[in-house]
N, C-alpha and C positions, 0 to 999 in steps of 0.2 A: 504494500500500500504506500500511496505516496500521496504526502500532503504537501497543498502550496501556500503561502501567505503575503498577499497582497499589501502593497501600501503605494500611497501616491492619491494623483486622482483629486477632484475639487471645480472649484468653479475660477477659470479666468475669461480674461474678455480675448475676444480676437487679436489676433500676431501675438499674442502670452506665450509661452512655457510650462509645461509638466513635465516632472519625469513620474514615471510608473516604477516601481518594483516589483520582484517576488520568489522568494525563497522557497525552494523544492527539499523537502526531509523526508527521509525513509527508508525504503530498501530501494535502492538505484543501483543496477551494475550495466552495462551494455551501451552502445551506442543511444542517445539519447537527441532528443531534440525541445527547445522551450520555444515558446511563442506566444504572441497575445492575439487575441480575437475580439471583435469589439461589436455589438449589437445597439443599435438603434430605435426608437421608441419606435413602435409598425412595423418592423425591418427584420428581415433575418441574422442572424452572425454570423460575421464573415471574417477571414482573415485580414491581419494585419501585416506583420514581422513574425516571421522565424528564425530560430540558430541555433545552427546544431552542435555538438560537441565537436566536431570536425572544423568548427566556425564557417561553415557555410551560410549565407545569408540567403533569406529573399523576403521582398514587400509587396506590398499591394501599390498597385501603379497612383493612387489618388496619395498615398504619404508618401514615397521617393523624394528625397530629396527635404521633406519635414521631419522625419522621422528616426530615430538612430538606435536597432537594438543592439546589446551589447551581452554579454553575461561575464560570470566571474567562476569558471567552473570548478574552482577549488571548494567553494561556496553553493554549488547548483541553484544560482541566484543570475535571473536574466533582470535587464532593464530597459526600459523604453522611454527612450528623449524625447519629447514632443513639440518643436517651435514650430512657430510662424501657424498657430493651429487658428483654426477656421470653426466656424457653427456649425458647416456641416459633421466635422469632429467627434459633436456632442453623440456620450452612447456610454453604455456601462461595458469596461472594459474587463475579459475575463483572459487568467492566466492559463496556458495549457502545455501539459506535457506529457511527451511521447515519447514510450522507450518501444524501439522499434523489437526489439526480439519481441514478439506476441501480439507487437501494435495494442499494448495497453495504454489507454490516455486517460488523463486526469486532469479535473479543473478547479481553476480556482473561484472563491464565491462570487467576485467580481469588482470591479471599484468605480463610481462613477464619473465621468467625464463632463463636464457643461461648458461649452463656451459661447457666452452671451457679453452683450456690451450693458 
């Protein structure tokens, strides 16, 4: 079982800054991957940023470029830099990881995002 622990997250205005965190504990052995995904009020969830223990990146085309994941694998703790954020932005953003041997995934409770002027 693997739990993760969110923090970050809140309300700024447009062009602001967040960063997200979120620490992964438990039984981890194998190829892993962290990432966030971030859902919309009406809206499905959808990805964000990935990165894998390999430090392979990828994003979603609408944050390239705003966006900056990073992790600290000593810590199995990924982060997410958020500038130059937009209203469309706003969503409750949820932590996820994947350890590929089994493809078991887990998430985190979620943390909210708002940006309004």
């Amino acid at each position: 079982q693997v739990e993760l622990a969110e923090s970050g997250g809140g309300l700024v205005q447009p062009g602001g800054s967040l960063q997200l965190s979120c620490a992964a504990s438990g039984s981890i052995s194998g190829p892993y991957r962290l990432g966030w995904y971030r859902q919309a009020p009406g809206k499905q969830r959808q990805r964000v940023a990935h990165i894998s223990n390999d430090g392979s990146i990828n994003y979603q085309d609408s944050v390239k470029g705003r966006f900056t994941i990073s992790s600290d694998s000593a810590k199995k703790t990924v982060f997410l830099q958020m500038d130059n954020l937009k209203p469309e932005d706003t969503a409750v953003y949820y932590c996820n990881f994947l350890i590929y041997k089994g493809l078991k995934e887990f998430w985190g409770k979620g943390t909210e995002v708002t940006v309004s002027a």
